[in-house]
C-alpha positions as CSV (number, residue, x, y, z in Angstrom):
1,X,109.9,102.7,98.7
2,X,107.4,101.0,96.3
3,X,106.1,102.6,93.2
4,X,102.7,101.9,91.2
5,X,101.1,99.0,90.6
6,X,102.0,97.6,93.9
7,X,104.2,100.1,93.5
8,X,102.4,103.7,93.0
9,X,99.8,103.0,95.2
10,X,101.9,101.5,98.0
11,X,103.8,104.0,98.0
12,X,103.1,106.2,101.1
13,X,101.5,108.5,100.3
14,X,103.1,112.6,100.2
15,X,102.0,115.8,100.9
16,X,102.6,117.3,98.2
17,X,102.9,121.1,98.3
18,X,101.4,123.5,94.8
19,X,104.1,125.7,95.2
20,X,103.5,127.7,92.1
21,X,99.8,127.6,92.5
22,X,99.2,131.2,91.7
23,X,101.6,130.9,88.5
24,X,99.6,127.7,87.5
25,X,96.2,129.7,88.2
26,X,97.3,132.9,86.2
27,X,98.6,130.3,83.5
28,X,95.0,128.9,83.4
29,X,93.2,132.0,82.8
30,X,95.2,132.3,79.5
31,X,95.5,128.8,78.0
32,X,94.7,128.3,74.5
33,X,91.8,125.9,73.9
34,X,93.1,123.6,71.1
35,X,95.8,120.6,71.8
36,X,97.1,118.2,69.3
37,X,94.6,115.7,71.5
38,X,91.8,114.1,70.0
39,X,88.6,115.2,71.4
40,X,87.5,112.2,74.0
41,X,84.9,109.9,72.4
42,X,82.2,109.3,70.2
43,X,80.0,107.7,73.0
44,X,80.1,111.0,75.0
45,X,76.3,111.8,76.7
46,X,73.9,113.3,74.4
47,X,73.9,116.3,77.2
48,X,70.7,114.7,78.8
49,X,70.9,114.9,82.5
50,X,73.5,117.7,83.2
51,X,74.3,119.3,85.3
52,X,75.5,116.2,87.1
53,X,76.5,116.7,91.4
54,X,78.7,114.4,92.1
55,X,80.1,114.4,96.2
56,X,83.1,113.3,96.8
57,X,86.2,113.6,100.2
58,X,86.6,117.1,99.3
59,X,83.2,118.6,98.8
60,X,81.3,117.7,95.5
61,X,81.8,118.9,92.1
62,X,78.9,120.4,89.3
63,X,79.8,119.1,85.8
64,X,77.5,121.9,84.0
65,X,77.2,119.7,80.4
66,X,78.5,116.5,79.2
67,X,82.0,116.8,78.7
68,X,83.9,116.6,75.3
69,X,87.7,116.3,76.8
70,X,88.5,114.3,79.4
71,X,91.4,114.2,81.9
72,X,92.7,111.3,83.9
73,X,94.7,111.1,86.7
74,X,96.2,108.2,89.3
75,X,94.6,105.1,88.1
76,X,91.6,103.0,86.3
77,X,89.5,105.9,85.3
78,X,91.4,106.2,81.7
79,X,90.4,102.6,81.3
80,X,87.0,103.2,82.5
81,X,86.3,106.0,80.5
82,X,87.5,104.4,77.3
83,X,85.4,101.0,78.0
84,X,82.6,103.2,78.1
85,X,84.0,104.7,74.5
86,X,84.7,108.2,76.0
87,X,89.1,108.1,75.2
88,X,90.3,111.0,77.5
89,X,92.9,113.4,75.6
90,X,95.2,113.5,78.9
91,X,96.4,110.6,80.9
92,X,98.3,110.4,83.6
93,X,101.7,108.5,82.9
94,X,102.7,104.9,84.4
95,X,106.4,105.3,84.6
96,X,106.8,101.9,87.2
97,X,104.9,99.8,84.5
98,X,105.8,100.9,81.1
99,X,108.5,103.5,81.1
100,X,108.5,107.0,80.5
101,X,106.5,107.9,77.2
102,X,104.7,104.7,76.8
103,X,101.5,103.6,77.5
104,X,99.7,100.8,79.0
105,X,99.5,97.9,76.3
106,X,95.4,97.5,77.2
107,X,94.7,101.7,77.0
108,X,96.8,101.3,74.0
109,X,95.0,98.6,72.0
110,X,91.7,100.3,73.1
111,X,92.4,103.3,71.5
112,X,94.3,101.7,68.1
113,X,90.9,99.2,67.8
114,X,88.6,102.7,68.4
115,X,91.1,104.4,65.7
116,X,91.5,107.7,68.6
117,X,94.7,109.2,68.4
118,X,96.8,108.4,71.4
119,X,95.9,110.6,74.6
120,X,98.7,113.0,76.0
121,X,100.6,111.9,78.6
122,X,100.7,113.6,81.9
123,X,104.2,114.0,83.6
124,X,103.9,111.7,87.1
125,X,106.9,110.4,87.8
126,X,106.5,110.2,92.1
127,X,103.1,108.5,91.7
128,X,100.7,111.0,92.1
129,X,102.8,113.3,94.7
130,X,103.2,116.0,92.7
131,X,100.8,117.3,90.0
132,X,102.0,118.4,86.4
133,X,99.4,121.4,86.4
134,X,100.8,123.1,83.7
135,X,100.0,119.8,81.6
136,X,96.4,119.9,83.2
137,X,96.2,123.5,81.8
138,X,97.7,122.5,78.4
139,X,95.5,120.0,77.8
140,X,92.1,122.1,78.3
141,X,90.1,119.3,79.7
142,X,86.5,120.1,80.5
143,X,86.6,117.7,83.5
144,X,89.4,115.8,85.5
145,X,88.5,112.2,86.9
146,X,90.4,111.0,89.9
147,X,88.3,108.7,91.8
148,X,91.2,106.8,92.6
149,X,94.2,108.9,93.4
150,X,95.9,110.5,95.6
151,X,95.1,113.9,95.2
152,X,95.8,115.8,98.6
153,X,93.5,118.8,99.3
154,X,95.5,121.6,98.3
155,X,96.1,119.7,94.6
156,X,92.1,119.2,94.5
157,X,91.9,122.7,94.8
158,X,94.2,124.0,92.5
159,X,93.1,121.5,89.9
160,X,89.6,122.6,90.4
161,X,91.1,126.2,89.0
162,X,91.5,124.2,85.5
163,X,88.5,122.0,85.6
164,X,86.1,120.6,87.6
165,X,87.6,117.3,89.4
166,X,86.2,114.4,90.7
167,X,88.1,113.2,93.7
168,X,87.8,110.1,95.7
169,X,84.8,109.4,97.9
170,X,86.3,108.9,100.7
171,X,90.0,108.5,101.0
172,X,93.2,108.3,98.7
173,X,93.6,105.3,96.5
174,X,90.6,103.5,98.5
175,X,87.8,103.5,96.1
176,X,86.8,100.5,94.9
177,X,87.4,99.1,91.5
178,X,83.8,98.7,90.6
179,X,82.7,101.8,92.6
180,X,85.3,104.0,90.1
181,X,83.7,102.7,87.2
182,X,80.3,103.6,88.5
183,X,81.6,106.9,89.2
184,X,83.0,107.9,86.1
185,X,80.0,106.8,84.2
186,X,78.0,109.0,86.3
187,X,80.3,111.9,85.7
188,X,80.3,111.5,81.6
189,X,76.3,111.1,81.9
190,X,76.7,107.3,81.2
191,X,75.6,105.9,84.4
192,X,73.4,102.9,82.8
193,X,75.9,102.4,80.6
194,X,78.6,101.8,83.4
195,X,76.2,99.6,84.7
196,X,75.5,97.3,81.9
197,X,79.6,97.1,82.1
198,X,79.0,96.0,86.0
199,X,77.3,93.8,85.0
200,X,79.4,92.0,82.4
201,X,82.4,91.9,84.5
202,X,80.7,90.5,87.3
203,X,79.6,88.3,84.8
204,X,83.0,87.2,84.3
205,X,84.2,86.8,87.2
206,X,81.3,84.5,87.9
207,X,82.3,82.2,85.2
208,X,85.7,82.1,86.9
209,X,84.2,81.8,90.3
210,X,82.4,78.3,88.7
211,X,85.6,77.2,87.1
212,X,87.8,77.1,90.2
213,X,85.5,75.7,93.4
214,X,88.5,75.1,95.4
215,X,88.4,79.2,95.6
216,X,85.5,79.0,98.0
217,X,86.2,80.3,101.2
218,X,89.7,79.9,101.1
219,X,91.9,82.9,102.7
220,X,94.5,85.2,101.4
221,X,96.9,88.0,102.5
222,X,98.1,89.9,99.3
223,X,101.6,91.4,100.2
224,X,104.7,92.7,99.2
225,X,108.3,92.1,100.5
226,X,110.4,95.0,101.5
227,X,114.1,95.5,103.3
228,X,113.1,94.4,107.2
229,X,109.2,94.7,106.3
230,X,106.5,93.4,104.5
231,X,104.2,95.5,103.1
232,X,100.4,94.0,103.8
233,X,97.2,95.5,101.9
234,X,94.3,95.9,103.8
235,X,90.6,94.7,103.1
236,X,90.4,98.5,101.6
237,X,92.7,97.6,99.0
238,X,90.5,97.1,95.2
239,X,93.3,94.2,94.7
240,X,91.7,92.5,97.6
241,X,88.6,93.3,98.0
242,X,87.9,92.0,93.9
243,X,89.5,88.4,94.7
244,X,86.0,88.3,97.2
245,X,84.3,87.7,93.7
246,X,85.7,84.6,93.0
247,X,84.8,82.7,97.0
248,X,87.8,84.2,98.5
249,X,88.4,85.6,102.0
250,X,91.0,88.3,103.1
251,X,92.7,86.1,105.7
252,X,91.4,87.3,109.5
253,X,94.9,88.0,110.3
254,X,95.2,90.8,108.1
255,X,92.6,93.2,109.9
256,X,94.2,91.7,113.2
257,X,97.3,93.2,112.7
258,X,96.3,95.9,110.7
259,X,98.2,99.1,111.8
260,X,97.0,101.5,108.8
261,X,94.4,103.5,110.9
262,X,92.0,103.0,107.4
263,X,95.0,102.8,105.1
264,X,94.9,100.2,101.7
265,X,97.9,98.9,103.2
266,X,100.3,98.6,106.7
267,X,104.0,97.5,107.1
268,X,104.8,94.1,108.9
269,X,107.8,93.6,110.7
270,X,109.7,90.5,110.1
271,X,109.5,90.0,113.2
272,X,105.5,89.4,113.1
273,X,105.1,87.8,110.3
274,X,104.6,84.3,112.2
275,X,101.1,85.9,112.9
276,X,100.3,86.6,109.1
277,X,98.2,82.9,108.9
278,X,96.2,82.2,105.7
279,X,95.3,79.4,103.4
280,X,97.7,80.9,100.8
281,X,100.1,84.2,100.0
282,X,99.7,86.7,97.0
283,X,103.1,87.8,96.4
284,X,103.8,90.9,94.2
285,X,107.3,91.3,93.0
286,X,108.5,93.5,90.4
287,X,110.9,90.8,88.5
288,X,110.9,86.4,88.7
289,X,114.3,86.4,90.4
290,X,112.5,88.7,93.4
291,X,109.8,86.7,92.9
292,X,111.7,83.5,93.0
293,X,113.5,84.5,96.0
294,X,110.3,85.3,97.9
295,X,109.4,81.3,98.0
296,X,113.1,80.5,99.9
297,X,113.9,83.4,102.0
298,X,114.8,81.9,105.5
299,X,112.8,85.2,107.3
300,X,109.6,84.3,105.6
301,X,109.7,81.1,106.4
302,X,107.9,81.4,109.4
303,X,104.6,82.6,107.3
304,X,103.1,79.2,107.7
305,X,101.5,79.6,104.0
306,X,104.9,80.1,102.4
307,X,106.4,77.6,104.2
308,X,103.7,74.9,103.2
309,X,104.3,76.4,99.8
310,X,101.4,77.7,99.2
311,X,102.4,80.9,97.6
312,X,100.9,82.3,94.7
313,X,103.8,84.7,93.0
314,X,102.4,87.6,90.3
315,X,105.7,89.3,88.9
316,X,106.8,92.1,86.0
317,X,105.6,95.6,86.4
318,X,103.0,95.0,83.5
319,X,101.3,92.1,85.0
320,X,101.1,93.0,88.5
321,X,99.9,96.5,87.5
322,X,97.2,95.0,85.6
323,X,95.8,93.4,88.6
324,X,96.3,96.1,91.1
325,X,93.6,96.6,91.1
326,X,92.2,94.9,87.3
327,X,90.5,97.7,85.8
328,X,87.5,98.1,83.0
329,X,90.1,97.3,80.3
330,X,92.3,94.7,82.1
331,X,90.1,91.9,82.7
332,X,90.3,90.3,80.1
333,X,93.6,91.1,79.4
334,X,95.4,87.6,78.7
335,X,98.7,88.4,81.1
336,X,96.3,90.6,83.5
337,X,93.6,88.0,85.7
338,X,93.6,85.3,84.1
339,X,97.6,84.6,84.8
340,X,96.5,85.7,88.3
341,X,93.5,83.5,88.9
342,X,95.9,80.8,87.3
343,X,98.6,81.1,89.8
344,X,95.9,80.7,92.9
345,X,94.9,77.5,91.3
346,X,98.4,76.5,91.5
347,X,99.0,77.3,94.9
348,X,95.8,75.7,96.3
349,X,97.1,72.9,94.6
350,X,100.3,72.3,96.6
């Protein structure tokens, strides 16, 4: 089973069950108000504009008055936050990527260079299954942002007991990567703000788009190789649906044998992987020898884009997580896009 990154979010996802909800609820009515935490950051809305309605899979959620400590959880909305200079005090960790009690080296550096203490880390070590709501509670966050989760209903709804949430518009880990940043802008009263960080990225991705012109309508499948399976990410998936910015096309074969029912991704079998056709593969392994191995495995052969070579391998927890999807802070990041963008170019070229 795969964890974050590739991993977290292609893992499938579980019901998870609050089992101590009413502890956690009677817990919440008598949490202390002060954490070690920094309050989240200077660049916080002057209060202009609240209360702010914001609708989401679950119902829709009043934020009452722009909020002064953030929470975070699943993933991008930490890095969106802090781009638009509002640091959340709690953070959900990234055990996959970085290891237990570390943090993400671009949140990091965003907080060292804005001289904010170091947010708290928020116990996740399933991906999002279960929820750490007695870390929630300890942390005293006026609002909790997870546009791009996989918060189930029943974890919605006890979180909501500790602060207002914003959930995903529509379904789990779906939302796309510039739709999340316009979302938590809007919930931290920064919408034209998030906007004018749109706009930049978009910006960037332009100038990329104008480097590499082979890029133009050439199509992909973005997958990764499991025992017997491969797992295939739909045209719902942020990883795939950003790599449209720079001329590229999800490959027509993916929605063709797309088995998801609206899912970000679907198992192959090995046995119908002849029909996965595209002008090139993006392969997502979690180490170079995996990686390596992807490019010579006699069963994949039969892809006719890995057997023409054409394969464009991202590898390492760090730098696949980076781009999967890129967030507001991993961009730019020099071992994030730009080593993935490099390695299309490379493949194109074979």
């Amino acid at each position: 089973m795969l964890n974050r990154g590739v991993p977290v979010r292609l893992r499938r996802p579980l019901i998870a069950v609050a089992g101590a909800a009413v502890t956690v609820i009677a817990l919440s009515a008598c949490a202390s108000g002060t954490t070690e935490a920094n309050e989240s950051g200077s660049a916080a809305a002057s209060g202009e504009g609240f209360p702010i309605t914001i609708e989401h899979a679950f119902g829709e959620t009043v934020i009452e008055a722009a909020p002064e400590r953030v929470a975070t959880w699943g993933w991008g909305s930490t890095e969106a936050a802090a781009a638009l200079g509002v640091y959340p005090v709690a953070i959900a960790e990234q055990v996959w990527t970085v290891g237990e009690g570390n943090y993400l080296p671009w949140v990091e550096e965003a907080y060292e260079a804005a001289d904010v203490e170091l947010p708290a880390l928020l116990s996740d070590p399933e991906g999002g299954a279960t929820v750490p709501y007695e870390e929630f509670i300890e942390a005293d966050p006026d609002v909790i942002l997870a546009p791009y989760s996989g918060l189930t209903e029943e974890q919605y709804e006890t979180l909501s007991e500790i602060a207002p949430v914003v959930a995903y518009p529509e379904a789990p880990w779906t939302t796309p990567w510039d739709e999340e940043i316009r979302i938590v802008a809007e919930a931290l009263g920064l919408a034209d703000e998030g906007e004018a960080l749109l706009q930049d990225i978009s910006d960037g991705l332009a100038e990329q788009a104008a480097a590499h012109p082979e890029f133009e309508g050439k199509t992909f499948a973005s997958v990764w190789d499991g025992d017997g399976v491969m797992s295939v990410y739909t045209e719902l998936d942020s990883r795939v649906e950003v790599l449209t910015e720079l001329g590229l096309v999800p490959a027509p074969s993916i929605a063709e044998l797309d088995s998801s029912d609206g899912g970000f991704y679907y198992d192959l079998s090995y046995e119908q992987l002849d029909r996965l056709e595209a002008d090139f593969i993006i392969s997502f392994s979690s180490d170079q020898e995996t990686a390596d191995a992807f490019l010579t495995k006699p069963e994949l052969q039969v892809i006719p884009a890995v057997a023409a070579g054409k394969v464009a391998s991202v590898y390492d927890p760090v730098t696949v997580s980076s781009v999967s999807p890129p967030t507001a802070l991993s961009f730019d990041w020099d071992r994030g896009m730009p080593v993935l963008i490099d390695s299309i170019a490379a493949a194109l070229a074979e």
